[in-house]
C-alpha positions as CSV (number, residue, x, y, z in Angstrom):
1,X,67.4,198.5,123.7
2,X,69.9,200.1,121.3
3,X,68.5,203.1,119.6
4,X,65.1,202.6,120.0
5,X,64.3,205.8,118.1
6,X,66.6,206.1,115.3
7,X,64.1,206.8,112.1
8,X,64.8,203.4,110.6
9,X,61.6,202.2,109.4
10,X,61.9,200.0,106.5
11,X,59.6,197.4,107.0
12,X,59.9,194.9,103.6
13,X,60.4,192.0,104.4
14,X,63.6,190.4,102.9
15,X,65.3,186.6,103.0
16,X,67.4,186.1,106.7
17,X,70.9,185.0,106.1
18,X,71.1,181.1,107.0
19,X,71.9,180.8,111.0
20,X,75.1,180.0,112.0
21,X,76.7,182.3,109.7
22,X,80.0,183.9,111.6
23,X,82.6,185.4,109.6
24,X,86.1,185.0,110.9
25,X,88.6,186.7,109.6
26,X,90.7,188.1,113.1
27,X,91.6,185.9,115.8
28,X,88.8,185.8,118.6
29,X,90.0,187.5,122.0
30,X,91.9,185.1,124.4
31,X,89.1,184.8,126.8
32,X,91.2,183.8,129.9
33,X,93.2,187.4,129.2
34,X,90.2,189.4,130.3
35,X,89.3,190.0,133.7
36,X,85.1,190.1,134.0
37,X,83.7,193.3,135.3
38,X,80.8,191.1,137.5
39,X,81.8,189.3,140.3
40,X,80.1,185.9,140.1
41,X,77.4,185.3,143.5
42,X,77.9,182.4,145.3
43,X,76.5,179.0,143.4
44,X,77.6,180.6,140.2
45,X,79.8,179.6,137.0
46,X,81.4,181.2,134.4
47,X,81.5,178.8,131.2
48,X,82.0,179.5,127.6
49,X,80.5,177.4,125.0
50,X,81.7,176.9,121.5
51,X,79.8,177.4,118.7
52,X,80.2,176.0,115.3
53,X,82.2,178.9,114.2
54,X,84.7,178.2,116.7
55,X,83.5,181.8,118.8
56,X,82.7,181.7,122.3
57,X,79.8,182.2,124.0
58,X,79.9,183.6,127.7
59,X,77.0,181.2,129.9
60,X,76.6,182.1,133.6
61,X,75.3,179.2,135.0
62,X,73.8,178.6,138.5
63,X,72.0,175.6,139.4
64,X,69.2,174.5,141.1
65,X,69.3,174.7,145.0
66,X,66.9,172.4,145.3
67,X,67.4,168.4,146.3
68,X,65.8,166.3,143.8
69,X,63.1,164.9,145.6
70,X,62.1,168.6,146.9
71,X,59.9,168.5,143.9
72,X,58.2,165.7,142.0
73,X,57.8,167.6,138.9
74,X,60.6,168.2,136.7
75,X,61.1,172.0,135.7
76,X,62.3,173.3,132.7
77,X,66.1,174.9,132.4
78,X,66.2,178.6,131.9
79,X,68.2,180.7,129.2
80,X,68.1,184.5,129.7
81,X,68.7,186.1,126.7
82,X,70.0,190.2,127.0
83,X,68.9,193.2,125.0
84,X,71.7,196.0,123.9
85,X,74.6,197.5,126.1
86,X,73.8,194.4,128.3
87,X,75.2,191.3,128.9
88,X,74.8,187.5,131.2
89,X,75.2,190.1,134.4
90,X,72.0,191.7,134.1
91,X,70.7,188.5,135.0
92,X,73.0,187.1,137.5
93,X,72.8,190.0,140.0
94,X,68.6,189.2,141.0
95,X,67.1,186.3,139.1
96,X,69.1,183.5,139.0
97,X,69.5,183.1,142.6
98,X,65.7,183.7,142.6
99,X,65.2,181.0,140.0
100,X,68.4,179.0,141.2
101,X,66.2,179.1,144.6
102,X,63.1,178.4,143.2
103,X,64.2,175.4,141.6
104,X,64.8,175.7,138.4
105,X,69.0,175.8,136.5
106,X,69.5,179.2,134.7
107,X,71.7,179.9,132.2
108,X,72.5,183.5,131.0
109,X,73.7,184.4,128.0
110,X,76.3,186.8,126.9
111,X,75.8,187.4,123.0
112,X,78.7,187.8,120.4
113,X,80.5,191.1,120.9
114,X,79.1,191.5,124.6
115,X,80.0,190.5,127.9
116,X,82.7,188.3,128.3
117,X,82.2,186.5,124.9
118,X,84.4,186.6,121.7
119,X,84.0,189.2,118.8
120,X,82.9,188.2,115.7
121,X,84.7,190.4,112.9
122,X,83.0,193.5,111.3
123,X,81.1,196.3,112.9
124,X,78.3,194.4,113.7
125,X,77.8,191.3,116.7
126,X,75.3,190.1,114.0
127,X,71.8,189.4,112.9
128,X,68.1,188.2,114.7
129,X,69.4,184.8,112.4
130,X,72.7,184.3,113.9
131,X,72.2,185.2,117.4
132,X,69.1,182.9,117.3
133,X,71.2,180.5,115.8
134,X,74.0,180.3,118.5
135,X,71.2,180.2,121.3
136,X,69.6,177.4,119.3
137,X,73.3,175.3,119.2
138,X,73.9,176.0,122.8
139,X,70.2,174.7,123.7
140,X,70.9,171.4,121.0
141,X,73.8,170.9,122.5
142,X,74.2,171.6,126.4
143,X,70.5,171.1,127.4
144,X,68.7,167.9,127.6
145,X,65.0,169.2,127.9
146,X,63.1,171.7,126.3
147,X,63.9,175.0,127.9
148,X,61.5,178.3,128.9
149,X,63.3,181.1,126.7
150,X,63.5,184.5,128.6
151,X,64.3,187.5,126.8
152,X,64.5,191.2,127.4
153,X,64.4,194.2,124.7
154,X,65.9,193.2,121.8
155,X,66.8,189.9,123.5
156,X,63.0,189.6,123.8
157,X,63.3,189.5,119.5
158,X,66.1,187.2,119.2
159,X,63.9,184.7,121.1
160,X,60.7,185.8,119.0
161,X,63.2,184.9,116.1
162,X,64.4,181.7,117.5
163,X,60.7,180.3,117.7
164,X,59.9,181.0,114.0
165,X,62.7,178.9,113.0
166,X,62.1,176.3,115.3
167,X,58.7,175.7,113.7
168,X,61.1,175.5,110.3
169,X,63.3,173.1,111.4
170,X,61.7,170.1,113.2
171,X,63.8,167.3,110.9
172,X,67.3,168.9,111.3
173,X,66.6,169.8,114.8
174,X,69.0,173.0,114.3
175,X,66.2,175.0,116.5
176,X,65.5,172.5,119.7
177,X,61.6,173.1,120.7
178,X,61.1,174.8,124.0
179,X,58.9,174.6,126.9
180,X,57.8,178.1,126.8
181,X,58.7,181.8,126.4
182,X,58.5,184.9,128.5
183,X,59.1,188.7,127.0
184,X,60.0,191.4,128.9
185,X,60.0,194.7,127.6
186,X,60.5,192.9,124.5
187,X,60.7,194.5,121.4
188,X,57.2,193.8,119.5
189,X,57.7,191.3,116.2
190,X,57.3,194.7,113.9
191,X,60.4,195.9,115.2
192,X,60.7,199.4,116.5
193,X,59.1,201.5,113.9
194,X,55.8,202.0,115.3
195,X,57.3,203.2,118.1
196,X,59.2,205.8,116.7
197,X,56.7,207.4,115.1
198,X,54.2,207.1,118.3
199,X,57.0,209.3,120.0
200,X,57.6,211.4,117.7
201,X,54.1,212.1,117.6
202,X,53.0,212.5,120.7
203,X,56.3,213.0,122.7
204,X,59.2,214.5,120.6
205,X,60.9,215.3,123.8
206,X,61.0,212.0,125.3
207,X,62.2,210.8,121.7
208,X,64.6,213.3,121.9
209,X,66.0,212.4,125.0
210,X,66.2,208.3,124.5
211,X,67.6,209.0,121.4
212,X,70.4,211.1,122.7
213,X,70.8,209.0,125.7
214,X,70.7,205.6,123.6
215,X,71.7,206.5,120.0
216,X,74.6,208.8,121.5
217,X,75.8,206.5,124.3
218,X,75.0,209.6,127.0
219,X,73.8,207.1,129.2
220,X,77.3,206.0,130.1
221,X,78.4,209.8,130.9
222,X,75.2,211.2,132.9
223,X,73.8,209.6,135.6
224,X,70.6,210.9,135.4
225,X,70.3,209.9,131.9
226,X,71.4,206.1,132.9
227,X,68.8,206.2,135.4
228,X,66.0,207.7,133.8
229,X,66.5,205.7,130.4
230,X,66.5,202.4,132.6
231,X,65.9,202.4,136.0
232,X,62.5,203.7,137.9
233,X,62.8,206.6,140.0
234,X,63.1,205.1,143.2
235,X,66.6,203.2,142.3
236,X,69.5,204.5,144.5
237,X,72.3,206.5,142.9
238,X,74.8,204.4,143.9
239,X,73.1,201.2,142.6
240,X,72.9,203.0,139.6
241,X,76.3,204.1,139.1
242,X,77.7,200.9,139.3
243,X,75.1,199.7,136.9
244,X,75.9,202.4,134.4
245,X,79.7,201.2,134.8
246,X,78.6,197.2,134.0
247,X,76.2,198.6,131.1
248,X,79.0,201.1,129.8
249,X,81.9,198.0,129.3
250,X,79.4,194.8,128.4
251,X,78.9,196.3,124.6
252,X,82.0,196.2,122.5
253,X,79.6,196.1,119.1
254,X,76.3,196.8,118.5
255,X,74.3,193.1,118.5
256,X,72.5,194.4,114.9
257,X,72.8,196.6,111.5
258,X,69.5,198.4,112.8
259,X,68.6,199.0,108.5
260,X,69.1,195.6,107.7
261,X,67.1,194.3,111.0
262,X,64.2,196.1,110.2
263,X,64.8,195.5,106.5
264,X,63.7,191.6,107.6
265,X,61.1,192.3,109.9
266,X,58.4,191.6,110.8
267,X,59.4,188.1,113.0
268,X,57.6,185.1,111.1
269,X,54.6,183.7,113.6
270,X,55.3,180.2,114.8
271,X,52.9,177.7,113.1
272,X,52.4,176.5,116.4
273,X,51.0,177.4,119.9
274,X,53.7,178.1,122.2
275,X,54.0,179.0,126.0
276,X,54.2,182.8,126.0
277,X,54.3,185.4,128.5
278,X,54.5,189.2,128.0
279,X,55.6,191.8,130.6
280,X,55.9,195.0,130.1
281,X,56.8,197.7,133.0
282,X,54.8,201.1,133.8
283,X,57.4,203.6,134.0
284,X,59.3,201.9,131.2
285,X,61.4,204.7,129.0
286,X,62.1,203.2,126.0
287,X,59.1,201.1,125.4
288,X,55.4,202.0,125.4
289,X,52.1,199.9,126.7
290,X,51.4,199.5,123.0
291,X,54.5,198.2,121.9
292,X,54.3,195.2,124.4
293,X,50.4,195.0,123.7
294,X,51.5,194.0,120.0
295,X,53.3,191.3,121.2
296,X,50.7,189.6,123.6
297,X,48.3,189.9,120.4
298,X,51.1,188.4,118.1
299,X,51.0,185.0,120.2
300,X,47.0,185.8,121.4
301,X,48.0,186.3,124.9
302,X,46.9,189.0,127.3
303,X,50.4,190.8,128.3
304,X,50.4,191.9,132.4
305,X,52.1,195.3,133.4
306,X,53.9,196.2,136.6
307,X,53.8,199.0,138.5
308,X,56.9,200.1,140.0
309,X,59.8,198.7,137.6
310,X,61.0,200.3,135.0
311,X,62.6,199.1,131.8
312,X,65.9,196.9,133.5
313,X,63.3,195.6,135.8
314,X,65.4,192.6,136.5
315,X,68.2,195.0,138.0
316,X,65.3,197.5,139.4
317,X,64.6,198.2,143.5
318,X,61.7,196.3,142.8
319,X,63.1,193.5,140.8
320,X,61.1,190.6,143.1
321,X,57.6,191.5,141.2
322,X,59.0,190.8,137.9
323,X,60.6,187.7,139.4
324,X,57.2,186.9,141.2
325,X,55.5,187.4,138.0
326,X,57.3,185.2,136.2
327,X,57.6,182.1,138.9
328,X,53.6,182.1,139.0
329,X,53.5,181.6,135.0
330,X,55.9,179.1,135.2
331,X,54.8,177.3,138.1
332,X,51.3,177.4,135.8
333,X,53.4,175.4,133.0
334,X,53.5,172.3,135.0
């Protein structure tokens, strides 16, 4: 979600770093020091898993409610994956009870620099190539089946990312194979580029505003702003003000260097058919019907739209149809 419209449009491809590249050169935060801003729901964990740079990684975890002979078919883990000025949260207020209830263990994800997890040093939480890479170790080394992937926004790249190299790495494993993916209001493999220009073009004042309320950060001061940029206009005020308090203090970094993401762009197409499902939301702010359009074509699916939800439709009044949405498709996967 960061800075959707800032006129970064580079789009020559370059080499990705290798994943699991974290720099260390000040102390990670002591993570028991820090008091979380999300009070866990009932069912729910807090864990942090170590990665190979010896950073931690923030996992809410909240297992399946249902008895193990409730249903004969095995169902895949889930790992929710956040976009910008997000963090695991997003997830565990709505859909991993949903899920947890559905049957099915979720996991939520806080990347580097966000949430409760450590920072990595320098300006940046890091690259579509090391945020990949620290999904992929927590998948290879916490989870004993394939997984379905869900990302949102720029989360929704990461995973995009994460299934290129997974076709690249079959021997070493580094990249586990997954059951499936599902992108909502996912940033399209291109990056955001075409979308910049298409508002510029044909609404500078809407560009105007997302970039002032994204680029700027005026989304933590005005609630209006917060609301517009990601909620649909029937969300409450006070639903959203303590939403725009959780988005203000889970960003401590911004996840990318937005010239060198787009600078490696566009996302390599897996070599492979994989499970995809694209959802994009109606009165979404920040991204257009033709941004998550490229995606469905990217992995030759047909994408589905809801009416009602707006870009944070996991958080939204109107959060079940996402959820719905999602349950049917994966309900369809075994």
């Amino acid at each position: 979600m960061a800075a959707l419209l800032l006129p970064i449009i580079s789009l020559h491809p370059s080499p990705p770093p290798p994943p699991f590249q974290h720099k260390i050169t000040k102390k990670p935060f002591t993570t028991n020091l820090k008091m979380p801003t999300f009070e866990l729901k009932q069912g729910q964990n807090r864990l942090f898993h170590q990665l190979p740079s010896g950073l931690k990684m923030e996992v809410i975890h909240q297992q399946n409610k249902k008895k193990p002979d409730d249903d004969k078919n095995e169902k895949p883990p889930l790992v929710f994956v956040h976009g910008s000025y997000h963090a695991a949260w997003c997830w565990a207020e709505h859909w991993l009870p949903f899920f947890s209830a559905s049957g099915f263990d979720c996991y939520a994800l806080s990347l580097l620099g966000q949430g409760e997890s450590d920072d990595p040093a320098g300006s940046v939480a890091g690259s579509l190539q090391t945020h990949a890479g620290d999904i992929a170790d927590f998948v290879m080394q916490k989870l004993g089946v394939p997984p379905v992937l869900i990302g949102h926004s720029f989360g929704g790249l990461i995973v995009q990312c994460y299934l290129a190299n997974a076709e690249l790495s079959e021997e070493g494993n580094s990249y586990p194979k997954v059951k499936g993916a599902v992108f909502i209001c996912s940033v399209p493999p291109s990056g955001n580029s075409g979308l910049v220009w298409r508002y510029l073009l044909s609404k500078p004042f809407a560009a105007f505003k997302v970039t002032y309320s994204l680029a700027a950060k005026a989304f933590q001061t005005s609630l209006s702003l917060c609301k517009e940029t990601f909620f649909s206009s029937r969300m409450e005020d006070h639903l959203v003000l303590r939403y725009q308090g959780l988005i203000k203090e889970s960003s401590r970094m911004p996840l990318f260097d937005l010239r060198k993401l787009n600078a490696s762009l566009p996302v390599p197409k897996p070599k492979s058919s994989v499970e995809v499902l694209v959802v994009g939301a109606k009165e979404d702010f920040i991204l257009d019907e033709e941004g998550f359009a490229e995606t469905a074509r990217f992995y030759g699916v047909d994408a589905i739209c809801l009416e009602g939800v707006a870009h944070d439709m996991m958080l939204d009044s109107s959060w079940e149809k996402g959820a719905d949405a999602i349950l049917s498709w994966l309900n369809s996967l075994n």
